[in-house]
C-alpha positions in Angstrom: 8.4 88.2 99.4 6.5 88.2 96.1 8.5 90.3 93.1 6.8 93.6 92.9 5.4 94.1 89.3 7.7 96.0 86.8 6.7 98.9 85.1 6.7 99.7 81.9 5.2 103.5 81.2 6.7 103.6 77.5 4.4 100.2 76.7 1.4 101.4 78.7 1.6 104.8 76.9 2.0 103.3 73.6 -0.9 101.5 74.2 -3.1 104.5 75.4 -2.3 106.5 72.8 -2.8 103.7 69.9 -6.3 103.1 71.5 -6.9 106.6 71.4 -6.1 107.3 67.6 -8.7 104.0 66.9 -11.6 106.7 67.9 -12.8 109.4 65.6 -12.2 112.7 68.3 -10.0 110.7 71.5 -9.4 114.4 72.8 -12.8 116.3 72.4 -13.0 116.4 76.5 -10.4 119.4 75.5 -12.4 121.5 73.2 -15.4 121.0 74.9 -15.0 124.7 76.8 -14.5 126.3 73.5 -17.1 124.3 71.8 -19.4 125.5 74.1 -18.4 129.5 73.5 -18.4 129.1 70.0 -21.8 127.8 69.5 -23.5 131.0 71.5 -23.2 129.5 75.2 -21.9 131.7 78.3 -21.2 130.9 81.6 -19.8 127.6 80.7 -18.5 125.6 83.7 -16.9 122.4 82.7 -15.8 119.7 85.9 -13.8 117.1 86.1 -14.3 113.6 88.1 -11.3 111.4 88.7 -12.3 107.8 89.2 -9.6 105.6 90.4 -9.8 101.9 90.4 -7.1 99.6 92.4 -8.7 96.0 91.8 -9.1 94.3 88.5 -12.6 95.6 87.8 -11.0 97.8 84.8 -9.0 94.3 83.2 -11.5 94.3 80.7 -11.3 97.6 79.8 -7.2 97.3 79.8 -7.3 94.0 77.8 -9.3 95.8 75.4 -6.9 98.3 75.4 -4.2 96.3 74.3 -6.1 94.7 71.7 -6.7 97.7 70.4 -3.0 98.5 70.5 -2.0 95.2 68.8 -4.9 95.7 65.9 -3.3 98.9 64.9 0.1 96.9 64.9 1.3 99.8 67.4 2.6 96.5 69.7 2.8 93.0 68.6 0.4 90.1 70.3 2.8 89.0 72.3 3.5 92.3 73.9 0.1 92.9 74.3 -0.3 89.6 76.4 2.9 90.6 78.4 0.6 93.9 79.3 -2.4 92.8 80.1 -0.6 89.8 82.1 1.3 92.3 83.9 -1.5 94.6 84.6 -3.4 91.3 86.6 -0.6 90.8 88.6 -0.4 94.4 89.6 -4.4 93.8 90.4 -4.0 90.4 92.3 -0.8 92.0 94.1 -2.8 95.3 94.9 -0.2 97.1 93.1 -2.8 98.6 90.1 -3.9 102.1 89.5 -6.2 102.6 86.8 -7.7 106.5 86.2 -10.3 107.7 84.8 -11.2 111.1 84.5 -15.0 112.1 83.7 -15.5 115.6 82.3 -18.9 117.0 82.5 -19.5 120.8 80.6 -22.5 122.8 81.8 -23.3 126.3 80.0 -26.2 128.3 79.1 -27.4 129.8 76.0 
């Protein structure tokens, strides 16, 4: 039997959370409620959409990811091929789980 793929949440959330800091406002999706209130809106409604990809459609987005990682010098290049290598695997092996959550705010003023 193939060796199930190994893994390694302190790397992964190092590299989340290094990509996140390269944006200018990585955690908006949270203030968007209060946003809303705070510019004159009411009845703000705010939803959330979980997409969930199992294949290796989102190996771009998780190369990238680790790129971003290893720009910052968060993990070296070596580490971030290591990641991205294990990440196909878990793809190819049907072992991946890649979420994405999708917020959408809806108010009126």
């Amino acid at each position: 039997a193939a060796q199930r793929p190994r893994a390694q949440p302190d790397l992964t959330r190092c590299i989340v959370h290094a990509r996140a800091d390269t944006i200018p406002h990585p955690r908006i999706t949270r203030a968007y409620r209060n946003l809303l209130l705070d510019n004159g809106f009411h009845d703000v409604e705010v939803e959330v959409d979980t997409a969930i990809f199992t294949d290796a459609t989102m190996q771009p987005l998780l190369a990238g990811h680790a790129d971003a990682a290893r720009q910052t010098g968060a993990i070296s290049g070596e580490r971030a091929e290591a990641w991205v290598s294990e990440q196909a695997r878990r793809a190819a092996s049907g072992r991946l789980m890649v979420v994405v959550p999708m917020f959408l705010a809806a108010a009126t003023r």
